[in-house]
Structure formats: C-alpha cells, structure tokens
C-alpha positions in Angstrom: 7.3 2.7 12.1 9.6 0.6 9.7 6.6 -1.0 8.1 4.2 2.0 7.1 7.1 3.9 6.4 7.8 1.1 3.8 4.2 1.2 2.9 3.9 4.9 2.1 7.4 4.6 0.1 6.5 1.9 -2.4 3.3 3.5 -2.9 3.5 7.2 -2.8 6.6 6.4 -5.3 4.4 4.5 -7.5 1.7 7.3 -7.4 4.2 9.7 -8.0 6.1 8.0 -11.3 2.1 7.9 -12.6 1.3 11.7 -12.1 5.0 12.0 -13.7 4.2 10.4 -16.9 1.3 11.9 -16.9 2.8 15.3 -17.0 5.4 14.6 -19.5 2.9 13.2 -21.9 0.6 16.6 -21.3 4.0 18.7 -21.8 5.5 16.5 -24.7 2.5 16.7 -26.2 1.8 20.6 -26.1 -1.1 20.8 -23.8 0.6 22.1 -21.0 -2.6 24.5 -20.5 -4.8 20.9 -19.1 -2.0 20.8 -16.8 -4.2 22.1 -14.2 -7.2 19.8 -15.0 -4.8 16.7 -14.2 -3.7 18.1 -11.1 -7.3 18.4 -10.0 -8.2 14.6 -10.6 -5.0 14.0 -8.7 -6.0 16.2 -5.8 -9.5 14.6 -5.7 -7.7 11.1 -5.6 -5.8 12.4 -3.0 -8.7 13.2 -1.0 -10.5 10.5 -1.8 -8.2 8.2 -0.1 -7.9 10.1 3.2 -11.3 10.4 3.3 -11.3 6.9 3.0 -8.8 6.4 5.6 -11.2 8.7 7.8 -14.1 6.6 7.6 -12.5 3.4 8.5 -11.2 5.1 11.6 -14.3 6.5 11.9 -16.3 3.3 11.8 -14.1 1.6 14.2 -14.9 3.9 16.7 -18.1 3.6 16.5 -18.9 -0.2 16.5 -19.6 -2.5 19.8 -15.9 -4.2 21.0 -17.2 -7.0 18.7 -18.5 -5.2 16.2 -14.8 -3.7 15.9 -13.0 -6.8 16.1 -15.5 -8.2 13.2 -14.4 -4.8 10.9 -10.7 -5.0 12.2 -10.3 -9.1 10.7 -12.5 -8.0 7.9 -10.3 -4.9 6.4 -6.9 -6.7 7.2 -8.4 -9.7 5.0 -9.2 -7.3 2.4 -6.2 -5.3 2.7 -3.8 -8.4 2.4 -5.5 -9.8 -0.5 -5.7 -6.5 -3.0 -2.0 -5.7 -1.9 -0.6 -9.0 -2.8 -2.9 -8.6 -5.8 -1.6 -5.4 -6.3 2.4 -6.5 -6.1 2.0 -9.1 -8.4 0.0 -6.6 -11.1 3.2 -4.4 -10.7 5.6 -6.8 -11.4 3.6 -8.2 -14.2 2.3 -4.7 -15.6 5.1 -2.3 -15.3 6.6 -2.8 -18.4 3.6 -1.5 -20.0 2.2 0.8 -17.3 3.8 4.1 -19.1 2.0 2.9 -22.4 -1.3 2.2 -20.9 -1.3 5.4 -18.6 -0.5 7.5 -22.2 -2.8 5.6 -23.9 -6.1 6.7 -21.4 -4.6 10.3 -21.9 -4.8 10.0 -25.4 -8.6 8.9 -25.0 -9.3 10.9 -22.5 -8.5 14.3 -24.3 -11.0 14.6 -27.4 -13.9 14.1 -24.6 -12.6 17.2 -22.9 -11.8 18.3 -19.4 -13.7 16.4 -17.2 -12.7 12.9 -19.0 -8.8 14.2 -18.4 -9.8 14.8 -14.8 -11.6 11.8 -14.1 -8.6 9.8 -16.1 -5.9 11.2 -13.9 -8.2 10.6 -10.6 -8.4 7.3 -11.7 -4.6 6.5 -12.5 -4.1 7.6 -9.1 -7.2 6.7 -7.0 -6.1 3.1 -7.1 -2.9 3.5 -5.5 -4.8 5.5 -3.0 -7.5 3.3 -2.0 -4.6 0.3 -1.4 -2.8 2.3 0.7 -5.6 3.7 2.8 -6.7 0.3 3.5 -3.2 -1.6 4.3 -2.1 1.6 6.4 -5.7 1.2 8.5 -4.8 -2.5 8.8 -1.3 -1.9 9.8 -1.8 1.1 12.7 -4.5 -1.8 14.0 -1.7 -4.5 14.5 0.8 -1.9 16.8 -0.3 -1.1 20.3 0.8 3.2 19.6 -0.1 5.2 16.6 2.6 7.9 17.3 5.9 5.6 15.3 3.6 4.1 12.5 2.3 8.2 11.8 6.1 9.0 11.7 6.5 6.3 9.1 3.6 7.1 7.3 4.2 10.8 7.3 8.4 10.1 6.6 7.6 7.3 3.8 4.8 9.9 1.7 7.6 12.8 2.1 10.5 10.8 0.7 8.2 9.5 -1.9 7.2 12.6 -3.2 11.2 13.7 -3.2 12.5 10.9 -5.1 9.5 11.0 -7.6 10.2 14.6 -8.5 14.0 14.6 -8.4 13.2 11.3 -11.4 11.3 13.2 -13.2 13.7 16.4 -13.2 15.9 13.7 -14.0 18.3 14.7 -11.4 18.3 11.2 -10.0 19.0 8.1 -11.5 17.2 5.4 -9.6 17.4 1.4 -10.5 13.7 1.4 -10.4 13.4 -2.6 -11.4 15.6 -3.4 -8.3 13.8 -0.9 -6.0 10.2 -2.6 -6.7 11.4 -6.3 -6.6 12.8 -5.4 -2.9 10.2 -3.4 -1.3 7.7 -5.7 -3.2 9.5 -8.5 -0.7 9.0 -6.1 2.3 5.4 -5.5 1.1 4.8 -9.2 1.4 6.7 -9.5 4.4 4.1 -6.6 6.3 1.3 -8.5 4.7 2.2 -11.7 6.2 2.2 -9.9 9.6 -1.4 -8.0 8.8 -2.5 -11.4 8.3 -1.7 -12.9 10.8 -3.7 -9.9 13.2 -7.0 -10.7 11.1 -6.5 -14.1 11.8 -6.1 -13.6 15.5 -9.0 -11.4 15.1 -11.3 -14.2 14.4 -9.7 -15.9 16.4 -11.1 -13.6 19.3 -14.5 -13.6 18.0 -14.5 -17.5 18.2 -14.6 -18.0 14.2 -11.2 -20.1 14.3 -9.6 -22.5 16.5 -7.0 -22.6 18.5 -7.4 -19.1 20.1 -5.6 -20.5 23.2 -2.9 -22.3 21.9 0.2 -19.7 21.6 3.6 -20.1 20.3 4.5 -17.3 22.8 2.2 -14.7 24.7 3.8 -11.7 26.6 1.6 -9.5 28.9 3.8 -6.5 28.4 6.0 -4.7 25.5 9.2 -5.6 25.3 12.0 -4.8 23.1 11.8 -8.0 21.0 7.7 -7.6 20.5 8.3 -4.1 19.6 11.0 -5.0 17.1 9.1 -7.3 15.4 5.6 -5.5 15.8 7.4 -2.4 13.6 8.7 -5.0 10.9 6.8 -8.0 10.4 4.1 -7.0 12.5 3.9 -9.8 14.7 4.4 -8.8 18.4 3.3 -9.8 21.8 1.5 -13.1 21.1 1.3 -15.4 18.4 -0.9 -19.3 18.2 0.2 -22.0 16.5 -2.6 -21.1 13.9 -1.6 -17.9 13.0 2.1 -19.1 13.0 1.5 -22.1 10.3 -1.1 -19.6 8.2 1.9 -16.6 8.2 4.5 -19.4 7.2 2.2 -20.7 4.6 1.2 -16.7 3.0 5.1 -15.7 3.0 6.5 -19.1 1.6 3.9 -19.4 -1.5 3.8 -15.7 -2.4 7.2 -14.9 -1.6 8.7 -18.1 -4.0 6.4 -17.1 -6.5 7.0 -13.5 -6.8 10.9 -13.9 -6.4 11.4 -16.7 -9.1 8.7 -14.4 -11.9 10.4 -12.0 -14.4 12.2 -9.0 -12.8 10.1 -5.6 -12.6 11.0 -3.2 -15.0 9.5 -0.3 -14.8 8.9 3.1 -17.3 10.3 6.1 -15.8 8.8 10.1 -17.1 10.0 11.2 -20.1 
C-alpha cells in the first residue's frame, strides 16, 4: 500500500503542477475560452494511461505461466529503467519545466485547437505512461491487489488535492524538498521492482542462482508483508537479487542525493 501510494503521490502531483501551469498561462494570457480544448488533451492522456494499464493486465492474463513470467521481468525492467530515468530528468529539468511547458503553449496556439490539444496530452501523457507501467510492475511484486489499489486510489486523490489547493494558492508547499524525498522513496520501490524482474528470470532459468536464497518463507508474515509494502522485497530473496538491489540503490541513490537540489516552478 505504502509504495503505490507513494507512486501515485509523486506522480499525480507532478501531472497536476503541469495541467496547473498550463491553465495559468491559458488564463494569464486571456484565452481562457481554449480552456476546454486543454482539458480535453488532458482527459485523453488520462485515458490513455489506464488504457494502458488495462492492456498490461490484460496481456498477462492471457499468456502461458511462462509466457507471463517472460512479460512480468520484461515490464519491471522497463518500468525501473524509465522511472530512474524519469527522477533524474526531474531533478535536472525542473527548474525550467514551467518555461518549456509555456513555451509548447506558445507554439502550440497559432496552429489552432487540435495542436493545444495534442500539446496538453502530451505534457501529461508522459507522466501517465510512467506511472501506468511502474504501478503494473509494482501490484506484480505483492501477493493481494486490494492494499496497493488503496494506495494507488489514496495517493491519485491527495495528489489532485494538493495540486489544486497550490494553484489556488491556498497552500504553500516546499516543493524542492518534497521531490528530493519522494524521489529517494521512488528509488527505493525501484530497487524492490528490480529485484522481482530479476527473480523473474531467475524462474525462467535466464540467471543464476535461482536456488541460492538469502531467506525464503513459505507463508506471509508480518516482516515479508512489511517489507513487501515498502521496499517491495518480501518472502524470499537470492543472493543475486540481494547484491543486484544493493548495487541499483547504492549508485543511483549517491548520485541523485549529492546532484543539485530540485527546484521546481509552481502555477502562476
């Protein structure tokens, strides 16, 4: 639950400071009438990324046992890699994310309604498809889908508060310090989705040591819970996956801690 709440916090946040400045510049800038336009590419977005979400579950289902664990390893490889991409853009980016987001606007508007509607889907598709993908990964890891759906569904809700209540400007959030930190956490769930994809191929007999746990538990408990719902490593864990997840935490987590602090534009 902890982790895809933390998920659908950092990034529905993120989506929703981009739809914000993309309202103010439409209302600073008198075209308040396109308002409706921009909500549209954001509601396509929207649906683009559960309908992405859809087919992965979709396709799961479907495949041979192998066939599933094959997709499983393959989307949490894929999911870890564009979302430490996507953390370290952030940090690196959101200095100038309010500039660049204005400038497509400003681009976007002389070639009329579509190009603002395919601008805003844009802005906002990409926070979409990361999320749709590292959520997929991150229900596979947990044994019940009922806590991580009360993450998910808690994290998007409190996302979209705080995003609004920013942009009325009726809360003051130290934005910089709230990226750097769930950034960390980010990392930290990554590291743990990971580790599953490894184990993955492990299964299939693409890696070694398959055999050779750290710890393997039959059952739940509440220590393998605990850490399934945070780091999302839970009932079993090999001596491969334990020196890869070390390895992934301790270079991205050094680098991302010692680069320049996020600072990040709010709506105006």
């Amino acid at each position: 639950m902890l982790s895809t709440f933390l998920i659908a916090l950092r990034e529905g946040l993120e989506a929703s400071l981009i739809v914000g400045i993309l309202v103010a510049y439409l209302t600073r800038s008198g075209k308040k009438s396109l308002l409706a336009f921009l909500w549209l590419g954001v509601g396509v977005a929207v649906a683009f990324s559960l309908g992405l979400g859809a087919f992965l579950t979709f396709t799961s289902t479907q495949l041979s046992v192998r066939g599933e664990q094959v997709f499983a390893g393959t989307t949490s490889l894929a999911a870890v890699a564009l979302v430490t991409w996507m953390v370290f853009w952030m940090k690196r980016s959101a200095r100038g994310l309010k500039r660049e987001l204005e400038g497509k606007l400003t681009e976007a508007l002389p070639m009329g309604k579509i190009a603002l509607i395919f601008a805003s889907f844009l802005a906002v598709a990409r926070e979409g498809l990361e999320t749709a993908l590292f959520i997929y990964s991150n229900f596979k890891t947990v044994a019940s889908d009922t806590a991580p759906s009360m993450g998910l569904v808690l994290g998007l809700a409190t996302a979209i508060t705080l995003g609004y209540l920013i942009y009325r400007r009726t809360l003051s959030l130290n934005l910089g310090k709230f990226f750097t930190i769930t950034g960390i956490a980010l990392l930290t769930v990554a590291g743990g989705v990971f580790s599953h994809g490894l184990r993955e191929y492990q299964d299939l007999g693409f890696l070694p040591g398959g055999s050779a746990y750290i710890w393997h538990s039959s059952g739940s408990n509440i220590f393998t819970t605990v850490l399934d719902g945070t780091i999302g490593i839970g009932a079993e864990l090999t001596w491969f996956q334990f020196i890869f997840w070390v390895a992934y935490l301790t270079l991205t987590l050094r680098f991302y801690t010692r680069t320049t602090p996020v600072k990040v534009a709010q709506p105006q």
